[in-house]
N, C-alpha and C positions, 0 to 999 in steps of 0.2 A: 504494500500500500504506500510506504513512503518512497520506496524506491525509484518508483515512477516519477513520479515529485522533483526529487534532488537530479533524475538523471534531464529531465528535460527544462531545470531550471538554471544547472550548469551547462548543458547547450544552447541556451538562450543567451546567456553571460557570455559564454565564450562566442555568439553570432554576434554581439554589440562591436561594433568600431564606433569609437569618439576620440575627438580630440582632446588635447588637456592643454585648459579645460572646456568643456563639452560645450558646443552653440546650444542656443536653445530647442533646435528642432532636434539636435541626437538628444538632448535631457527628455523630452516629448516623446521620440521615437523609444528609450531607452524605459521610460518610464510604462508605455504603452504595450511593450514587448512584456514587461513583467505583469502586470497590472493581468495579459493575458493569463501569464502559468499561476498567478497566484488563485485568479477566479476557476481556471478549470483544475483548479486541484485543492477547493474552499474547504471539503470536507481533513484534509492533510492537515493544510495550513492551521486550520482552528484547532484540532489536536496539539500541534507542535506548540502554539501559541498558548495555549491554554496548560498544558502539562508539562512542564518543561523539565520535569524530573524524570518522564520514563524516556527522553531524549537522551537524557544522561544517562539512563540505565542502557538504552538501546547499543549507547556507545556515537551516538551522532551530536554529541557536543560540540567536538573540533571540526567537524563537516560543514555544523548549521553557521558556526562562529565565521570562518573562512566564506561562506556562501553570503554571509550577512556583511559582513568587509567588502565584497566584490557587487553587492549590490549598493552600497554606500558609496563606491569608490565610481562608479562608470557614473551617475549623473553629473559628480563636480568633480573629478580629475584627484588629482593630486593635494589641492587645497586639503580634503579630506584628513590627511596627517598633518598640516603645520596651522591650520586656520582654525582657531574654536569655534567661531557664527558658524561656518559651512560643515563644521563636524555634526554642529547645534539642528542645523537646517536637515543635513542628511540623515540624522536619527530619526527626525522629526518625522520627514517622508518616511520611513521607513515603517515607521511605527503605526502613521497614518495608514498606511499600505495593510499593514497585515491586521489591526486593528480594524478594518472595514471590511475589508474579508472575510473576518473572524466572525462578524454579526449573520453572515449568513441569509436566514430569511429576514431579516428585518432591513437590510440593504438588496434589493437583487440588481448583479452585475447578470443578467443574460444578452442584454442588447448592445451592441456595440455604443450606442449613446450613453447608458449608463456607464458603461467603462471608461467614455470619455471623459465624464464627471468627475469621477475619481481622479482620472488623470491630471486632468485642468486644476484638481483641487493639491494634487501630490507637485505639481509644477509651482503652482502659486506658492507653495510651505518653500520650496527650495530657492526662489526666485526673490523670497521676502528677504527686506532691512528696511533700517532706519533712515 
């Protein structure tokens, strides 16, 4: 059940080319690619999100940690290690990300508009300052 998951969420990660740091259409593109494997694999996500202990048990601690780095790291480059706002920002989306996924029925991502929403909402968190 999880396997599926991690293997087509690290060929998604490893399909992204961006620059560093990313225009805004690869942070959109990059965002939208994930936004896909997180909604068609919602029932994962909200396990892993929610029990984060039998992750550790499973032995997918170092896996999810590394998968969660590389998802952090392709919308804002490199900033991600030396910048606090953009670490601040990329937590933020990311959390937002798996946090909306996680509600399940009370959000449905089925139509590509609703995915867009999310998207445009996970952009707007990274895109935010002062």
């Amino acid at each position: 059940m999880v396997d599926p998951y991690l293997q087509e969420l690290t060929a998604t990660l490893d399909a992204a080319t961006v620059h560093d740091p990313p225009t805004p259409a690869e942070q959109h593109d990059t965002l939208s690619a994930l936004v896909d494997v997180l909604a068609t694999h919602r029932g994962v996500v909200s396990l892993l999100s929610r029990f984060t202990t039998a992750s550790t048990i499973a032995d997918l601690g170092p896996e999810l940690a590394a998968l969660t780095t590389r998802i952090q790291t392709l919308p804002v480059g490199s900033a991600l290690a030396s910048e606090p706002d953009v670490r601040t920002r990329a937590q933020a989306t990311t959390s937002t990300l798996i946090g909306v996924v996680s509600a399940r029925h009370e959000i449905p991502l089925d139509t590509p508009h609703q995915r867009l929403v999310l998207v445009d909402a996970a952009a707007a968190i990274l895109t935010s300052a002062r």
